[in-house]
N, C-alpha and C positions, 0 to 999 in steps of 0.2 A: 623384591631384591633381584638385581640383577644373573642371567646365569649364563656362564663361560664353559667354554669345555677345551680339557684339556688333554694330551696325550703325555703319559706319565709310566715309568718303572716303578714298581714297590716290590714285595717278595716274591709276583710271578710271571715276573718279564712285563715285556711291553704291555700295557692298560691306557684305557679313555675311559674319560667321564665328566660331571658336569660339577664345575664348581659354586660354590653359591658361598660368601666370605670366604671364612679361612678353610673351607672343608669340600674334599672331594666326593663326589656320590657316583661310585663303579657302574660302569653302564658296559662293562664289558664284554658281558655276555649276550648285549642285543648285538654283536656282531664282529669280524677279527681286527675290525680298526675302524677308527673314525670316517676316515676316507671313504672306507663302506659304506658307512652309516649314511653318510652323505648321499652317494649313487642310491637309496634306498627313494627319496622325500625329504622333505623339507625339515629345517632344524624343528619344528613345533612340536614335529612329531616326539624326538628323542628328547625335546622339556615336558611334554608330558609325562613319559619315562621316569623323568628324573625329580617331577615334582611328590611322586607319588613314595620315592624312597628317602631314606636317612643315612646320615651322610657317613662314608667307609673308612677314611683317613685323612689328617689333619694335610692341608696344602702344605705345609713345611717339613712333612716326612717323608715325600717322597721327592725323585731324579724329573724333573721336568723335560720332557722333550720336544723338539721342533714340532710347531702342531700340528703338519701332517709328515710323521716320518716316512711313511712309504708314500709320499707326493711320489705320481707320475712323471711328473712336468714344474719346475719351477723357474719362470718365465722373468727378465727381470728389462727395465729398459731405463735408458742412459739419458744421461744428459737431458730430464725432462721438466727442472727449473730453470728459466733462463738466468740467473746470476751466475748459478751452477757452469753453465755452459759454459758463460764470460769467463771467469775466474778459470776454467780449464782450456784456455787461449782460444777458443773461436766462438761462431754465432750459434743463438740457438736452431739446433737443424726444423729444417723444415718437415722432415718427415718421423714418424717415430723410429726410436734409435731400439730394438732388442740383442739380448744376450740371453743366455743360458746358465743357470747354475746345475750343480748338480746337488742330492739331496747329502751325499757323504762331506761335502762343503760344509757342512750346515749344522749347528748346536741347538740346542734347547737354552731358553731361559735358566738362569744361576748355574750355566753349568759352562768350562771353560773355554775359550778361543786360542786357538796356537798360531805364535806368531813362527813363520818360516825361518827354518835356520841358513836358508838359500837367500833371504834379502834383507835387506834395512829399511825397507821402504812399505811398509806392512799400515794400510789406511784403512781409516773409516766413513761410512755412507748409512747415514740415518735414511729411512725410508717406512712409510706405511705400505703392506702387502695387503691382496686381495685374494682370497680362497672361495674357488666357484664352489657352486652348491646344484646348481644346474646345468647342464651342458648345454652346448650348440656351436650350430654353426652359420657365420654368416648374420650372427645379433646387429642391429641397429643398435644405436647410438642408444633410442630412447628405451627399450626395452631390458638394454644391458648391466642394469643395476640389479634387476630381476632374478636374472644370476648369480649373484653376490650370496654365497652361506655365507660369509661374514668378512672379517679385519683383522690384524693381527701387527705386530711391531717386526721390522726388519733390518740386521746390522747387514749392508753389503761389502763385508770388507774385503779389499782392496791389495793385490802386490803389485803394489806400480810400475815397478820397473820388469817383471814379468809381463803387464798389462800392454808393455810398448811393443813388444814385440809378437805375444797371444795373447791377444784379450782372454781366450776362454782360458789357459794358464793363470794370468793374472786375476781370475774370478772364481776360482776353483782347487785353491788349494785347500787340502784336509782340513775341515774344521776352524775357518777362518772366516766366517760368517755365525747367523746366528739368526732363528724367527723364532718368538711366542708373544708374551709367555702362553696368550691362550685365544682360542678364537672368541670374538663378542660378534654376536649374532647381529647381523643387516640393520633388523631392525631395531635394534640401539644405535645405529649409526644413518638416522634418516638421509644426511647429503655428507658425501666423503670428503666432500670439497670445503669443509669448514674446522679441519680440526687443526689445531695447533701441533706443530713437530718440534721436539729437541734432541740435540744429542752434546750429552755430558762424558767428558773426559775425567776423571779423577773429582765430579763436582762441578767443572768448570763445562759453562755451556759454550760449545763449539759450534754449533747448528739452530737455528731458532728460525723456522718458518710457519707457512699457515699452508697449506694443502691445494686452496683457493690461487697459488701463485704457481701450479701445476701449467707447463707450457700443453701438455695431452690429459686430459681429464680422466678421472677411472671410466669413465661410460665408452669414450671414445680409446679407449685403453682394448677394453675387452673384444667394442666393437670392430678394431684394427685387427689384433692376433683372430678372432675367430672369423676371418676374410681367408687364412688360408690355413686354420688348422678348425678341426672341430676340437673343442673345449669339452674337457671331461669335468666331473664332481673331484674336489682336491687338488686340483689344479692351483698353483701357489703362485701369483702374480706383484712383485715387486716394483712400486711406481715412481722409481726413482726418487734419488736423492737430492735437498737444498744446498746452497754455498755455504762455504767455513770448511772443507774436508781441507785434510793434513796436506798434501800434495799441491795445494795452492797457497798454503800459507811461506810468508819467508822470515824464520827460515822455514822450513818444510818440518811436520808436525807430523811426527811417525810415532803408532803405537809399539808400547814396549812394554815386556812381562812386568806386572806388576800392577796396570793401569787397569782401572776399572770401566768400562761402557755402558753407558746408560742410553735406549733411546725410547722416548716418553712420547705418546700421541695422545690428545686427550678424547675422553671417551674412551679408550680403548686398556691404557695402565703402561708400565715401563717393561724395557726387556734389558734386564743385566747383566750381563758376561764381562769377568774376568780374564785378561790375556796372561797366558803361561808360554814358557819357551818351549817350542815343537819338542815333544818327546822324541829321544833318540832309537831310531831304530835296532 
């Protein structure tokens, strides 16, 4: 059976461990976080860990969080299906397009998104994300899958009309994004470049691509960013999103409290967030 790991709250704060069905198995104490676990070796090592224990608490009892909450680095880049491009009024660029999120951005699976009380313009961006397991710098193309602890689901969402004026504004507001629900290990996911993308709005599929229609590949993804930064373990990489987002549609398809989001990659499972109206400070 397959086995996921996940970064979760129960009764004593932040916890990781590995899933296997509906049941979590604490792995907490090989270390203060996942992230860690990761700069230690290779996933194999912590499913050996975890094939030898029984499982702590059922997957629906506990607060799922973003799967690497204390990421370092979550790396995201733009405009890297070409319809995508089109529909957002120019060509695909020629070079890779990054941005920045920041980790307080960013939800856990089942747990809610706030739409800003500052705009109407609050969109969504299905995307598959990539969490190194290996560092370096300066990786080749072909070596750069190598790297890969694993896959994970990615809502980048979006305040447009912030985004016109600061992108990193428009990509960064509290809790208007969203990654898990959980990491699947590399090696369930032999070529990144074949998996099916969706993203459901209330049900309705708004995004339906295939990974394969990626304008920058995950290899050549990683192999770009680690040209001038070196790549840590936990490192959270976001590989852009297909056509259908709110902001191209007319009229324009803006999320709003109430709406549920789904974005579903196969191989990998669905990540689900709820939109609530920013809580007032």
């Amino acid at each position: 059976m397959q086995m996921k790991f996940v970064s979760y709250e129960y009764t004593h704060g932040p916890r990781f461990g590995a899933v296997i069905g509906n049941d979590i198995i604490d792995l907490s104490d090989a270390g203060h976080s996942l992230r860690a676990l990761l700069a230690t070796g290779p996933l194999d090592n912590l499913q050996a860990v975890a094939s030898k224990r029984k499982p702590t608490v059922a997957l629906d009892h506990v607060v799922l969080l973003q799967v690497i909450p204390d990421a370092a680095r979550v790396i995201c880049v733009g405009k890297n299906y070409k319809d995508h491009a089109v529909e957002m009024g120019g060509p695909p660029p020629e070079n890779m397009v990054l941005f920045m999120r920041t980790v307080q951005s960013l939800v856990g699976h089942r747990q809610s998104v706030a739409c800003p009380s500052a705009s109407k313009e609050y969109d969504y961006e299905g995307e598959l994300a990539v969490i190194i397991g290996r560092g370096g710098r300066r990786i080749s193309p072909e070596k750069a899958l190598s790297h890969v602890a694993g896959y994970t689901c990615f809502l980048d969402g979006s305040i447009r009309d912030f985004q016109k004026h600061s992108f990193t504004a428009g990509k960064n507001f509290d809790s208007s994004g969203a990654c898990g629900p959980w990491l699947v290990p590399a090696t369930e996911v032999p070529d990144p470049q074949t998996l099916n993308i969706a993203t459901r709005i209330n049900g309705e599929v708004v995004q339906q691509a295939n990974t394969s229609q990626m304008i920058f590949s995950v290899a050549q993804i990683i192999s770009y960013i680690s040209t001038f930064t070196h790549l840590e373990p936990g490192d959270v990489i976001a590989t852009g999103t297909p056509a259908g987002v709110g902001a191209a549609r007319t009229p324009p398809k803006w999320l709003k409290p109430g709406d549920k989001v789904e974005v579903e990659i196969e191989r990998i499972g669905i990540l689900a967030n709820t939109v609530i109206s920013e809580p007032s400070v």
